[in-house]
Residue frames relative to the residue before (quaternion, step in Angstrom):
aa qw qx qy qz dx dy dz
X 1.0000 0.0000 0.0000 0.0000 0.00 0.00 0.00
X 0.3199 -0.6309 0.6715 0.2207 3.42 -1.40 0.20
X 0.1051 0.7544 -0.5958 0.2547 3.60 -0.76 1.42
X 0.1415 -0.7755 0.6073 0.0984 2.70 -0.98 2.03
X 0.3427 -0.7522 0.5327 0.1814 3.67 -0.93 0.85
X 0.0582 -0.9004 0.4277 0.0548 3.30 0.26 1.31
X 0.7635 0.0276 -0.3084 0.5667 4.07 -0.10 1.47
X 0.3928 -0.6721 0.6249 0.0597 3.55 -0.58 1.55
X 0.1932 0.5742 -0.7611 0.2315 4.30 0.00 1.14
X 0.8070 0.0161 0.3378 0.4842 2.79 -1.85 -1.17
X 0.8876 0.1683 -0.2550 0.3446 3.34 -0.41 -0.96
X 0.5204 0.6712 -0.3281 0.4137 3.40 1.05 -0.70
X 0.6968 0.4578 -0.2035 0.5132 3.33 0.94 -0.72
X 0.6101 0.4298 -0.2256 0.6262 3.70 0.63 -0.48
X 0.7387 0.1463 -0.4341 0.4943 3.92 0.58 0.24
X 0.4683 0.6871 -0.4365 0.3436 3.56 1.18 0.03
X 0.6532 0.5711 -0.1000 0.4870 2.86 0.98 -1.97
X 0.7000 0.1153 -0.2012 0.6754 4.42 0.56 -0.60
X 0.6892 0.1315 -0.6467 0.2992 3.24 -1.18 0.46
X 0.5109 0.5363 -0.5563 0.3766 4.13 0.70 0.06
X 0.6572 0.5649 -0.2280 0.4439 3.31 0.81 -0.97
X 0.5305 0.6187 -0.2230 0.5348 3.60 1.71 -0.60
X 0.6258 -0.3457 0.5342 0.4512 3.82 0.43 -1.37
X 0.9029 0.3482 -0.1590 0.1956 3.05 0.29 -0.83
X 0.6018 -0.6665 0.2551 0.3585 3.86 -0.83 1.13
X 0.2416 0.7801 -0.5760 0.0353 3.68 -0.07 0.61
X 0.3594 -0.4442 0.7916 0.2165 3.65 -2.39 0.88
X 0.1762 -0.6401 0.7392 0.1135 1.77 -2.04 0.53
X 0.0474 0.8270 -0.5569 -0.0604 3.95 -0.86 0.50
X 0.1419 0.7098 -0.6668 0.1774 3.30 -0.91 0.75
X 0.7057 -0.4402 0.3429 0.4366 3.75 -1.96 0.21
X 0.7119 -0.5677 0.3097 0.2739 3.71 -1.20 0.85
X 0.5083 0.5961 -0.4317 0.4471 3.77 1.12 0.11
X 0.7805 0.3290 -0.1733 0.5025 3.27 0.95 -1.27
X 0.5509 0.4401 -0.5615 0.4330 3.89 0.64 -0.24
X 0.6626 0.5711 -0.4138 0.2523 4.10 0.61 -1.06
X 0.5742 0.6187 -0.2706 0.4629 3.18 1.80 -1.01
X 0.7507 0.3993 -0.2676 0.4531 3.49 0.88 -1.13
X 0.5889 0.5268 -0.4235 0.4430 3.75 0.96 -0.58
X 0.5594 0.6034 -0.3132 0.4742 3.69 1.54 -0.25
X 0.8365 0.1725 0.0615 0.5165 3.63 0.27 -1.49
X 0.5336 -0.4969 0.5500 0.4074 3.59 0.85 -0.46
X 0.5470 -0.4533 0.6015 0.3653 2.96 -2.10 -0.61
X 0.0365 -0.7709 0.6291 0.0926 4.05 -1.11 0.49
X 0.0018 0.7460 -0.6655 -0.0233 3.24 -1.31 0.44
X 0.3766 0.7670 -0.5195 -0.0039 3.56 -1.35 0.72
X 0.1635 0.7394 -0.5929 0.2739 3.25 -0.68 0.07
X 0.7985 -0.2023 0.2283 0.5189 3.80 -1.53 -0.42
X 0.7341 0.2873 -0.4025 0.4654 3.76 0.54 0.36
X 0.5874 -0.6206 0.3193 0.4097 3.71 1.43 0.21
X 0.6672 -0.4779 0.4629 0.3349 3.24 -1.64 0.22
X 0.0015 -0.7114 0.6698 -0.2127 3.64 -1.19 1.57
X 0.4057 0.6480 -0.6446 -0.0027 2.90 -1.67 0.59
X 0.0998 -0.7141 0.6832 -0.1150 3.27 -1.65 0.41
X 0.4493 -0.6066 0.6235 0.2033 3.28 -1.83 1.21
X 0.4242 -0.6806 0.5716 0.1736 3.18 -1.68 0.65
X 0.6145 -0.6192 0.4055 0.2730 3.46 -1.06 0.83
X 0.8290 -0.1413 0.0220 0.5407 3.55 1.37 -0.85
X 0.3513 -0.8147 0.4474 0.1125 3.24 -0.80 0.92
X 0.3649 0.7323 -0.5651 0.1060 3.95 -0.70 -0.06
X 0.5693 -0.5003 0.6014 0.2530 2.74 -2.10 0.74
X 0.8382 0.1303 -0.0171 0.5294 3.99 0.60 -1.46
X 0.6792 -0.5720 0.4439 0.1203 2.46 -1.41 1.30
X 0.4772 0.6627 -0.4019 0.4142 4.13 1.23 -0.34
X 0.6966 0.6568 -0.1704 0.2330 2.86 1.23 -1.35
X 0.7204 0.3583 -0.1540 0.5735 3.18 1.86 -1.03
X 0.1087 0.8116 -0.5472 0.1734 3.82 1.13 0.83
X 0.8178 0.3026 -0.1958 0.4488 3.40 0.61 -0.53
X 0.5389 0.5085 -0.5016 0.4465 3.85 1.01 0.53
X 0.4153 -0.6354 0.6418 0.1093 2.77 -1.41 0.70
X 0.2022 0.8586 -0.4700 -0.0321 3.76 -0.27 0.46
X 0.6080 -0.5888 0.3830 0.3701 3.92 -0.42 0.60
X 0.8135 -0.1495 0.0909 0.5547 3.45 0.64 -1.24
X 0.4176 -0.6381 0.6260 0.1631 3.50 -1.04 1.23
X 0.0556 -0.8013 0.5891 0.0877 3.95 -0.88 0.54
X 0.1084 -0.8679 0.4754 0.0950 3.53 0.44 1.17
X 0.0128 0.8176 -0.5729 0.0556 4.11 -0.80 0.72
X 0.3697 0.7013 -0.5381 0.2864 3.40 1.37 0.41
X 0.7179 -0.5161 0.3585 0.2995 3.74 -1.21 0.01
X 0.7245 -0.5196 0.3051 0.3347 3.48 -0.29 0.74
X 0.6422 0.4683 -0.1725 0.5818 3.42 0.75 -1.09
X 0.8000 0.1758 -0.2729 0.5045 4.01 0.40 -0.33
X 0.3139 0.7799 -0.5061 0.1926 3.53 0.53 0.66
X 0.6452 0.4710 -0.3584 0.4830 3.54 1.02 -0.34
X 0.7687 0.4988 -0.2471 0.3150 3.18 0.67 -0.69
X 0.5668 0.6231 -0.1799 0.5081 2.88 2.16 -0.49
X 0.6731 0.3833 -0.2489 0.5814 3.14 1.53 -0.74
X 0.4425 0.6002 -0.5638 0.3549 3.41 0.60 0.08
X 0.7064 0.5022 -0.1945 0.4593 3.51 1.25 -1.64
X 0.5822 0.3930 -0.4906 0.5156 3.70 0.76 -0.77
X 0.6002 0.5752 -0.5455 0.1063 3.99 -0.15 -0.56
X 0.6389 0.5064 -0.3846 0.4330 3.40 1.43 -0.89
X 0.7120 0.4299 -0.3725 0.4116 3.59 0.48 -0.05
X 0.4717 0.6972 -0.3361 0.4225 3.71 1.19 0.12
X 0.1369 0.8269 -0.5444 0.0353 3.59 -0.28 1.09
X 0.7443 -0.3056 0.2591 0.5343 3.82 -1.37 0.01
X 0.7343 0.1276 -0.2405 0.6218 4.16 0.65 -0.20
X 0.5650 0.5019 -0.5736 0.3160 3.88 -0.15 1.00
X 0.0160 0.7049 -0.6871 -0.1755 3.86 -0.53 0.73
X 0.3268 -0.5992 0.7307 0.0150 3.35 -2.14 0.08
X 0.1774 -0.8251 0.5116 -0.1609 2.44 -0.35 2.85
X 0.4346 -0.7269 0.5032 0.1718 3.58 -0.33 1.94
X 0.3962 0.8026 -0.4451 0.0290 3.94 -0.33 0.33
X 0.1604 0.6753 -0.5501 0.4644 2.80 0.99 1.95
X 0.5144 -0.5499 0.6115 0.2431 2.97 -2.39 0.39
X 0.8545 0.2751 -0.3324 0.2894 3.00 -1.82 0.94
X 0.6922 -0.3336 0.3542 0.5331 3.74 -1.98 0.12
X 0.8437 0.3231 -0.2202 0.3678 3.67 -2.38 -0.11
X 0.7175 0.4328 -0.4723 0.2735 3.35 0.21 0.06
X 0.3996 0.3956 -0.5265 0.6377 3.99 1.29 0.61
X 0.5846 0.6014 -0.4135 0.3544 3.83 0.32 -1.07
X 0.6135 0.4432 -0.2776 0.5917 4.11 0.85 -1.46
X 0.8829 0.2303 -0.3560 0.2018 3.37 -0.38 -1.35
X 0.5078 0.7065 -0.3414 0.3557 3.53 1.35 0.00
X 0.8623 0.2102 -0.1950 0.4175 3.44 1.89 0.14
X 0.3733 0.4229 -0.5735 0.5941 2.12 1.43 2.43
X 0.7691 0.1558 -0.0923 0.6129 3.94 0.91 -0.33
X 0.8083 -0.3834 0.3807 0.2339 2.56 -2.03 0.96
X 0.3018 -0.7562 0.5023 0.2912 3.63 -0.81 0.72
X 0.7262 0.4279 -0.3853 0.3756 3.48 0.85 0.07
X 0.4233 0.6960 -0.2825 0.5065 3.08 1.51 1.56
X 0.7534 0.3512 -0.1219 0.5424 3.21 1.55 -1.27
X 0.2326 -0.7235 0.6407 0.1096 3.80 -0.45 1.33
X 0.2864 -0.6722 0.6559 0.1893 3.94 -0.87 1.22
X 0.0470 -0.7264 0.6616 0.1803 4.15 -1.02 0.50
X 0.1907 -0.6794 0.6904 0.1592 3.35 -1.25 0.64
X 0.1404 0.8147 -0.5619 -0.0286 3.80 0.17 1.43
X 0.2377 -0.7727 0.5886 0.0021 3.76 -1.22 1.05
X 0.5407 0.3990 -0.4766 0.5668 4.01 0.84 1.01
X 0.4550 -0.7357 0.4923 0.0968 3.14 -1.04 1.66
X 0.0589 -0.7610 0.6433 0.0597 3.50 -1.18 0.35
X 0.0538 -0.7425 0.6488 0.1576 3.07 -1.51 0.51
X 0.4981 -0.6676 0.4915 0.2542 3.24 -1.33 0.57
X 0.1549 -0.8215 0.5461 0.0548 3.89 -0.32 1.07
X 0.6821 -0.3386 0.1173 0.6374 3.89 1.49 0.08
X 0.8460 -0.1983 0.2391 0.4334 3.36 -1.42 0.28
X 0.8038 0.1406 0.1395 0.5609 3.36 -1.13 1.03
X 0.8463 0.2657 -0.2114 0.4104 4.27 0.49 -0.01
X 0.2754 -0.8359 0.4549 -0.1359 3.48 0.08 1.74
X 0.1832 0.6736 -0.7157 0.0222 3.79 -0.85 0.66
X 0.3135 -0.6595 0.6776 0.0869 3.26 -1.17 1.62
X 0.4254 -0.8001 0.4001 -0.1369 3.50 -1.20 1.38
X 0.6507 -0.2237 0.1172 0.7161 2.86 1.15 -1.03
X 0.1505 -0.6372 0.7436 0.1352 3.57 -1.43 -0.06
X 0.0387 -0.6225 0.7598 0.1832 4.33 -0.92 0.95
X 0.8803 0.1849 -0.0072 0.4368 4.02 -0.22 -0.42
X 0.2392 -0.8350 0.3414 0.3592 3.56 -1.00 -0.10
X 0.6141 -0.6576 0.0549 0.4330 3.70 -0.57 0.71
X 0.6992 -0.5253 0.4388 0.2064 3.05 -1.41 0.95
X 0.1929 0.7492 -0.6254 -0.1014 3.76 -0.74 0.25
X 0.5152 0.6778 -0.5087 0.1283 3.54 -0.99 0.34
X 0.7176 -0.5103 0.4382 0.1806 3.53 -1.77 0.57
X 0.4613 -0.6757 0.5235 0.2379 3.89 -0.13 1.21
X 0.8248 0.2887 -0.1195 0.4713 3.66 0.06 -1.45
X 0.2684 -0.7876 0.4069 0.3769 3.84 1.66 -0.54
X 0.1889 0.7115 -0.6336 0.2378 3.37 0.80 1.46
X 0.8061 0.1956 -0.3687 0.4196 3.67 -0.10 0.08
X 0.6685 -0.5517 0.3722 0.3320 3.18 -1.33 1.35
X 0.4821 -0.4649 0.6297 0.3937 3.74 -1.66 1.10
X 0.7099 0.3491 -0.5230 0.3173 4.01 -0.46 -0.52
X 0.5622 0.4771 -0.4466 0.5068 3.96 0.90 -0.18
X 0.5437 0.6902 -0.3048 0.3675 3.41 0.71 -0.58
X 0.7411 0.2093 -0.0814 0.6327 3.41 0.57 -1.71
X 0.4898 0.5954 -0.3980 0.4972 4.10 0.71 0.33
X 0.7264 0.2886 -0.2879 0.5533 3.43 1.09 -0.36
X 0.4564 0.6039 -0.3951 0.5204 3.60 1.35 -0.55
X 0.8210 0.4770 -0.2039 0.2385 3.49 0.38 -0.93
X 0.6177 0.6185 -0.1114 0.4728 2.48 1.76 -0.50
X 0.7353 0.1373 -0.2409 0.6185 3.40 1.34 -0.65
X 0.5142 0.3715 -0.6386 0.4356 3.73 0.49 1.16
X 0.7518 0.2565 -0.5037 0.3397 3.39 0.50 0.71
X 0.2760 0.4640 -0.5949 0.5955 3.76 1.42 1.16
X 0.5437 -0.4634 0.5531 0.4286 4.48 0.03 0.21
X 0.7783 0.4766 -0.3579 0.1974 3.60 -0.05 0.10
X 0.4574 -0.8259 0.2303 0.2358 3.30 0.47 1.90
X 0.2041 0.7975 -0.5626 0.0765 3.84 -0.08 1.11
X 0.3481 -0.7296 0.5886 0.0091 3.17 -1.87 0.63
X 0.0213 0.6933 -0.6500 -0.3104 4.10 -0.47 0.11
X 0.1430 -0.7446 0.6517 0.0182 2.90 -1.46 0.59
X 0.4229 -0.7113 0.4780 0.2947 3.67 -1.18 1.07
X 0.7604 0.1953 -0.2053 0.5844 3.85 0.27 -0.15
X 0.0836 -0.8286 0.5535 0.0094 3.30 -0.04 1.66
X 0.6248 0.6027 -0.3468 0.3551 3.71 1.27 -1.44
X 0.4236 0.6717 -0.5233 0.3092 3.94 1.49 -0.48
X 0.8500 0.2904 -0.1155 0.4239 3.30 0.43 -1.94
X 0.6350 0.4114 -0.5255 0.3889 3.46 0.81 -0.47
X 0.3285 0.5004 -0.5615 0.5713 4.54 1.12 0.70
X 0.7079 0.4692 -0.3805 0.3659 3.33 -0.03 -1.08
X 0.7952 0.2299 -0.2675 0.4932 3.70 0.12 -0.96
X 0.4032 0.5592 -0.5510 0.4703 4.10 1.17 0.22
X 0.7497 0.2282 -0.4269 0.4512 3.66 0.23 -0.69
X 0.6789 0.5433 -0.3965 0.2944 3.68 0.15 -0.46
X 0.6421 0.5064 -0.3508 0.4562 3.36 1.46 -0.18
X 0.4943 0.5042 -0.3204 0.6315 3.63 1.75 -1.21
X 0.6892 0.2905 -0.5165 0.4170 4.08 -0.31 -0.02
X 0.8023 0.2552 -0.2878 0.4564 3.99 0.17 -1.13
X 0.8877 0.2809 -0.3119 0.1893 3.92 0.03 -0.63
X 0.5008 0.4121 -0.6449 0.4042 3.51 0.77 0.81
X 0.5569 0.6142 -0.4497 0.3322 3.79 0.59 -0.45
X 0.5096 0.7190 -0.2342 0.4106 3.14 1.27 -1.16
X 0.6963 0.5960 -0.0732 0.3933 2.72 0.33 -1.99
X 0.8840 -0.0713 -0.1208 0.4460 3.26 0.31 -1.11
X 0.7399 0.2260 -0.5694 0.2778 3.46 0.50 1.69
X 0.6422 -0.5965 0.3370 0.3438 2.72 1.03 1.83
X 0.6533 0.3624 -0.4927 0.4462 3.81 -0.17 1.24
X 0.7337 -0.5492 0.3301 0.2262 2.95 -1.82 0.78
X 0.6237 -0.4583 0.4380 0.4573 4.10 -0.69 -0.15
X 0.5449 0.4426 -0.4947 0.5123 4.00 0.69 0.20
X 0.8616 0.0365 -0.2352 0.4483 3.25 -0.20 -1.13
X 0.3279 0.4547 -0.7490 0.3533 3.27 -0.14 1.42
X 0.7605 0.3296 -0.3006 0.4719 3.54 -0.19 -1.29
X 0.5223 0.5371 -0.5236 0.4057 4.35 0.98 -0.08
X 0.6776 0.4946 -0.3663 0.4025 3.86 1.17 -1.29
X 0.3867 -0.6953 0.5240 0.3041 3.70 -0.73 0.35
X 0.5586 0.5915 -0.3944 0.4272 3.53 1.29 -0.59
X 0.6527 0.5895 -0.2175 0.4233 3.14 0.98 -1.32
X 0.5017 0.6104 -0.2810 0.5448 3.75 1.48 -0.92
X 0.6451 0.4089 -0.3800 0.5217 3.64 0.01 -1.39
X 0.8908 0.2902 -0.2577 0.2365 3.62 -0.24 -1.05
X 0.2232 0.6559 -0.5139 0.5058 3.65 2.04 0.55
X 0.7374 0.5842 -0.2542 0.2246 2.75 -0.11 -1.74
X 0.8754 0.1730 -0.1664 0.4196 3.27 0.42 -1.31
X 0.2114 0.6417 -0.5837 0.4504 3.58 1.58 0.88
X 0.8988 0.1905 -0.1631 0.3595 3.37 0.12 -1.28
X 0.3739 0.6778 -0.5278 0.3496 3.55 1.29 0.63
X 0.7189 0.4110 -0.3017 0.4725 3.20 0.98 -1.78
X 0.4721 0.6450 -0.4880 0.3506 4.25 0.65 -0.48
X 0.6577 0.4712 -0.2828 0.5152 3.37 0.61 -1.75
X 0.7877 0.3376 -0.2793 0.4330 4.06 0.40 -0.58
X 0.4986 0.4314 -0.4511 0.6015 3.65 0.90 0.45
X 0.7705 0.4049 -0.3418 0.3542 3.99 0.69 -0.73
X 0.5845 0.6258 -0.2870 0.4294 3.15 1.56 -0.35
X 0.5681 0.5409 -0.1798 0.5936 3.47 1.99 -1.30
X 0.7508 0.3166 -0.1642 0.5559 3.86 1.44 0.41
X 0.4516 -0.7435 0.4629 0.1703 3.26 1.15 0.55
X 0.3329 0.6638 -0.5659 0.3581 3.62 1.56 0.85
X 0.0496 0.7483 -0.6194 -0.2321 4.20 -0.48 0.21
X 0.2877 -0.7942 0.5185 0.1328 3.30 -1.53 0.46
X 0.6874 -0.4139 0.2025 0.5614 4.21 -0.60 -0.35
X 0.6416 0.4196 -0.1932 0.6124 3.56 1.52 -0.49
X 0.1338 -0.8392 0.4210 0.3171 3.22 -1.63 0.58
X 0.7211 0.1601 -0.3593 0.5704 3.29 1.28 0.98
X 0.7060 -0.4030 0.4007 0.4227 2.91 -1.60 0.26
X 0.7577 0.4050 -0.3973 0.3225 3.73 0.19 0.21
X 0.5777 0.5241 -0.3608 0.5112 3.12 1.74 0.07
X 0.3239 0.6474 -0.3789 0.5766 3.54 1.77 -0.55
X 0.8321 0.2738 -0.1949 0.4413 4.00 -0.80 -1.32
X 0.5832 0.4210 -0.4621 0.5187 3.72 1.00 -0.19
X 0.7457 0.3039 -0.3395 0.4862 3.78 0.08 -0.27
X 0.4855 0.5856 -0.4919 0.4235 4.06 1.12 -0.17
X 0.7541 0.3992 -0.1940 0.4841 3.51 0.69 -1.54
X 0.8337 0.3720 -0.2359 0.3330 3.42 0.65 -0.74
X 0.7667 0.0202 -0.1385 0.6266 3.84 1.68 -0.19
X 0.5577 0.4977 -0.5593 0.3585 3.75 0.60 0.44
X 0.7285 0.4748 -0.3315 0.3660 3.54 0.63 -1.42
X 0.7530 0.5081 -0.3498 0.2290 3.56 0.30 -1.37
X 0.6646 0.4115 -0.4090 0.4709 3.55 0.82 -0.09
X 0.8357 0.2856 -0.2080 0.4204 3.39 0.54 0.35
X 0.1110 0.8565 -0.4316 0.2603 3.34 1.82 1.11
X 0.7994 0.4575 -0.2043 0.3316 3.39 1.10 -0.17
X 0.3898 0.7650 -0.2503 0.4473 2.93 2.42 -0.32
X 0.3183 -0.6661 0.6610 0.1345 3.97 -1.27 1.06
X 0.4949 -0.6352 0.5279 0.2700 3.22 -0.84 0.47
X 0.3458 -0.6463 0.5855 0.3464 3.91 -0.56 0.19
X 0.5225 0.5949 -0.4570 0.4052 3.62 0.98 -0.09
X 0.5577 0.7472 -0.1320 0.3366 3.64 1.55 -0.28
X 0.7693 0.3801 -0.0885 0.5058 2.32 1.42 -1.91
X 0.4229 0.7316 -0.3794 0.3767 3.23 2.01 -0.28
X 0.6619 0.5563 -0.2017 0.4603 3.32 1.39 -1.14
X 0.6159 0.3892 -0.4110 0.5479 3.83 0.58 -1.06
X 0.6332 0.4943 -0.3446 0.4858 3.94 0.63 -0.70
X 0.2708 -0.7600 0.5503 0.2151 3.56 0.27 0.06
X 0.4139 0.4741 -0.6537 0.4203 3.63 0.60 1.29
X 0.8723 -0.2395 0.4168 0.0895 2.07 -2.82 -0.03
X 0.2883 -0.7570 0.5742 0.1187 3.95 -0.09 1.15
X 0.4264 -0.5612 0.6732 0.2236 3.42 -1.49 0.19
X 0.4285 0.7312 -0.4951 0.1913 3.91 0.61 0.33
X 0.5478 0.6344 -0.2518 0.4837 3.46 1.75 0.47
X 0.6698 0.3391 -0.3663 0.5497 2.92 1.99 -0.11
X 0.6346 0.5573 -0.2915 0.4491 3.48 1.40 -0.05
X 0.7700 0.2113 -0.0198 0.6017 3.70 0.31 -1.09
X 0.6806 0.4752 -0.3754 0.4123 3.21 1.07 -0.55
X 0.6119 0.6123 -0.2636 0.4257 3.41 1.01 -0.69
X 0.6247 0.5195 -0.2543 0.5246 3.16 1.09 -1.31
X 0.8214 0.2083 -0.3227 0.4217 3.55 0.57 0.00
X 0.5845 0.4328 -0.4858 0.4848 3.37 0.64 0.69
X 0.4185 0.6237 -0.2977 0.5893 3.28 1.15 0.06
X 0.7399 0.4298 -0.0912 0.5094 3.20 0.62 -1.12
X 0.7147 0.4337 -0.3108 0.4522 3.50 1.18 -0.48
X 0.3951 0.8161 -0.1229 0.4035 3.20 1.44 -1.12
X 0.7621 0.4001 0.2102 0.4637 3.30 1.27 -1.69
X 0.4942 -0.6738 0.4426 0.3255 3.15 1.26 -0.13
X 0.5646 0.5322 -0.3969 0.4904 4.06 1.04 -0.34
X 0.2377 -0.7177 0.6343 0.1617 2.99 -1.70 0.54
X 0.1944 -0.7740 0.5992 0.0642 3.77 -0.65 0.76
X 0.2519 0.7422 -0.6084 -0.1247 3.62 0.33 0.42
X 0.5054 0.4400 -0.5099 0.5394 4.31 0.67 -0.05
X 0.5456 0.3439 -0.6086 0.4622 3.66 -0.29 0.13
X 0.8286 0.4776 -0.1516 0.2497 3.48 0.14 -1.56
X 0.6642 0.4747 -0.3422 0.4652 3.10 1.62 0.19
X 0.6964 0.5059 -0.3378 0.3809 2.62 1.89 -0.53
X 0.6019 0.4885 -0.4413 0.4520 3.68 1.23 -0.11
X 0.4666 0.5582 -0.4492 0.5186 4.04 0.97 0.05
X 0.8752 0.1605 -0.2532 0.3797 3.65 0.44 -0.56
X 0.5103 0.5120 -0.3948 0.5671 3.31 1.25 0.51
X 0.6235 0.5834 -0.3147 0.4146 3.74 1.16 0.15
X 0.6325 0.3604 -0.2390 0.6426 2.96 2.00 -1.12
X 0.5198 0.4275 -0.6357 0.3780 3.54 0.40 0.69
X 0.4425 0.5705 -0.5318 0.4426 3.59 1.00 -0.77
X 0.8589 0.4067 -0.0486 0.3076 3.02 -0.58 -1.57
X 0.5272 0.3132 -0.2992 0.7311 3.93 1.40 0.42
X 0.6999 0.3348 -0.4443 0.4480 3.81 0.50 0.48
X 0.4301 0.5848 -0.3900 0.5665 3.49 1.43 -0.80
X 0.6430 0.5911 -0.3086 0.3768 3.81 0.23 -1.15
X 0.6352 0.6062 -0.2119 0.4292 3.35 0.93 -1.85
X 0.7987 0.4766 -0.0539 0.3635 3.23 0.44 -2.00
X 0.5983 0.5405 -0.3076 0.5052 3.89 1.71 -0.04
């Protein structure tokens, strides 16, 4: 395939970095700190899937630049918050054989790119193996609870495109599945991210001693009570049918392999950027308004994870 890998983070870099290492022709494009870094060292990845690297075929800052490729699949990993504007740019490079693999966190981002392209174009991923970012263009993958999910909300793109793209990056090492009811699990890992990484985030600790603090418990808990009642007030269903069967598998097989894991909501913070807690808690409550539901623990939690934003932004002037 030909695959542009459009923002080189953590994850961007780990699919950049194996399917090159696979065969296959991939750009890369991202802001000018990190292409200079990568046009320097490559792409790296290690951790629990080993030690990798590999040059890319093409590099760029702007997107103008690739008007004239043609590329099978676009892999988009930018942050929630710049998806429209990104997709506005990936449309000019979309033709009649290019799909656009969503493999971002949180709610609206199939919702955005579906009102700029064709839905039987836009593949939704529901990916669940952590990365961190160790510098420019240098990725250590961390943990992995499942492997990733590919598939189409409305089932506009054909299951045989589906398991063609699955196949392809379980034989770059990177465990994938299509699946026919993707929007279940990619809920599923929306609430597991809206319970551990703004908390995380803003007391700066890992996903053990959250679920070890009992305070910290009470206020999981009713993150993902008030979720499970906004999905229910939407006819969204998930693997569980209530929120107490949810927290009985959170506490008892999601967290413990990965008691040592930082959210990346975190590192958003020591970095003094912009979090995605607008597609996670934040969503859940507008969603939640929308609906008749009230979320007031979401809503405190995306008010005080904002004023950390926004008391580090302070810091950093």
């Amino acid at each position: 395939m030909r695959v542009l890998v459009f923002g080189l983070g953590a994850l961007g870099t780990v699919y950049a970095c194996l399917l090159k290492k696979a065969g296959h022709e991939v750009a890369g494009l991202d802001r000018e700190a990190v292409i200079n870094k990568v046009k320097v060292n490559g792409v790296n990845v290690e951790g629990i899937w080993g030690e990798h690297q590999a040059h890319l075929d093409r590099l760029t800052t702007d997107i103008r630049e690739l008007a004239d490729e043609k590329f099978d699949l676009v892999i988009l990993t930018v942050k929630s918050y710049e998806t429209e504007e990104t997709v506005k740019q990936i449309k000019e490079l979309t033709g009649a054989d290019t799909y656009l693999l969503l493999a971002q966190n949180g709610y609206g981002n199939y919702e955005t790119a579906a009102r700029h392209l064709s839905e039987d174009r836009i593949i939704l991923g529901r990916v669940i193996f952590g990365a961190e970012t160790l510098d420019w263009g240098h990725s250590k993958v961390t943990v992995i609870a499942d492997d990733v999910l590919l598939g189409s909300p409305p089932h506009a793109v054909e299951n045989s495109v589906l398991e063609q793209m699955a196949a392809a990056f379980r034989s770059a090492g990177i465990p994938t599945r299509a699946c026919e009811d993707v929007m279940q699990y990619v809920w599923a890992k929306i609430i597991y991210n809206s319970a551990l990484n703004p908390l995380g985030a803003i007391l700066e600790v890992a996903y053990g001693e959250l679920a070890a603090n009992e305070n910290c418990r009470q206020i999981m808990d009713a993150v993902v009570a008030e979720i499970f009642a906004v999905l229910a007030a939407i006819g969204q269903p998930t693997p569980w049918p209530d929120a107490q069967a949810y927290l009985n598998a959170f506490y008892g097989q999601m967290i413990p392999p990965t008691t040592m894991h930082h959210a990346s909501m975190l590192q958003d913070i020591k970095r003094r950027r912009r979090t995605e807690i607008d597609a996670l808690n934040g969503a859940v409550v507008v969603l939640g308004e929308a609906n008749g539901v009230d979320t007031p623990v979401n809503r405190t939690i995306v008010n005080v994870l904002k004023a950390k934003e926004a008391l580090n932004q302070k810091v950093q002037m």
